[in-house]
N, C-alpha and C positions, 0 to 999 in steps of 0.2 A: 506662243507664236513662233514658228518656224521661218531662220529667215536664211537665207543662202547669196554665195559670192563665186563669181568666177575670176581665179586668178590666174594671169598668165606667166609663169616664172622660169626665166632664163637662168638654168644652175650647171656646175660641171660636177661629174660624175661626183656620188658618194654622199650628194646629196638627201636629204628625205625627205619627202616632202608632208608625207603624215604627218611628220612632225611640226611641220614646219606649219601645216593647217590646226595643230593643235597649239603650238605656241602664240599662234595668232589670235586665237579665241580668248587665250587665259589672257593676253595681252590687252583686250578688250573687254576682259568681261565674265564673256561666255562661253560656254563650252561648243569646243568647233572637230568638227572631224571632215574628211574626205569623202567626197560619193562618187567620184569623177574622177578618173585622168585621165589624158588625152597627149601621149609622148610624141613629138610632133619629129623632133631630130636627137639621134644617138649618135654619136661622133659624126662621121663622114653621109651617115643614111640618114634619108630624109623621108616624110611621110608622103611626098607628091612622088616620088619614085616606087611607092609602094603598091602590091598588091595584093588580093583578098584571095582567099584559097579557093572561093568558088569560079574565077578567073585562071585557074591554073589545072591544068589535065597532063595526061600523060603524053596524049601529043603535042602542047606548045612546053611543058616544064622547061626544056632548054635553053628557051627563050629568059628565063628567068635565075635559072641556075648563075652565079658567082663563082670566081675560081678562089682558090684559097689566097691567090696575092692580091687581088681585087678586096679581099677582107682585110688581111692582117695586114699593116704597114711596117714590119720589122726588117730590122739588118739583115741583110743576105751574109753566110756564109754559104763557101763555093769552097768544098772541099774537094782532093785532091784523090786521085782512084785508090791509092795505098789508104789514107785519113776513112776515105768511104766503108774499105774492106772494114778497119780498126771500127770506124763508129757503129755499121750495121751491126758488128759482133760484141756491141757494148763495150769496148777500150777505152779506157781514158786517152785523151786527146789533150796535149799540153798545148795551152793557145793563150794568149793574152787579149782575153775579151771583158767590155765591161757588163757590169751585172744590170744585165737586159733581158730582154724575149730576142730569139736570132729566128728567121726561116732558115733552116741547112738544106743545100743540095750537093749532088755530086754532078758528072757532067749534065744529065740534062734534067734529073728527078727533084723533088723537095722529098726527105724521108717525113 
């Protein structure tokens, strides 16, 4: 007899949760696997904001489109027109930064 469970489990990234349906089973008993998931929130993005590809055309996309700082949340580096020439042509750039993700822009771009 087949028997099934929905569980609702608030984890942060890196998580598994196959696993974590399989640990569950042996922990009880039985053998358990996944049929289902249902990602409701990924960091900042929620499922009540979301929408379905058959809602989205070429005339509203816009409407839906994100810009790249609306995504990432990282430190702004705001480099300087000389830094910008050096970084576009690949130069090492001597900086005192810590070991992160940065957005770089020059005056008005992100590269």
């Amino acid at each position: 007899m087949q028997k099934s469970v929905l569980l609702k489990v608030h984890c942060s990234k890196g998580t598994y949760i196959r696993s974590l349906c399989y640990d569950l089973g042996k922990r009880m008993g039985y053998g358990a696997y996944m049929s289902f998931l249902l990602r409701t929130q990924s960091g900042k993005f929620i499922i009540d904001n979301t929408v379905t590809l058959d809602e989205i055309s070429l005339e509203n996309i816009n409407n839906f489109m994100l810009t790249i700082d609306a995504v990432l949340e990282y430190s702004i580096i705001k480099l300087n027109e000389n830094q910008a020439k050096k970084f576009l042509n690949g130069a090492y750039l001597k900086m005192e930064l810590e070991n992160k993700l940065y957005r770089v822009y020059d005056n008005n771009d992100v590269f």
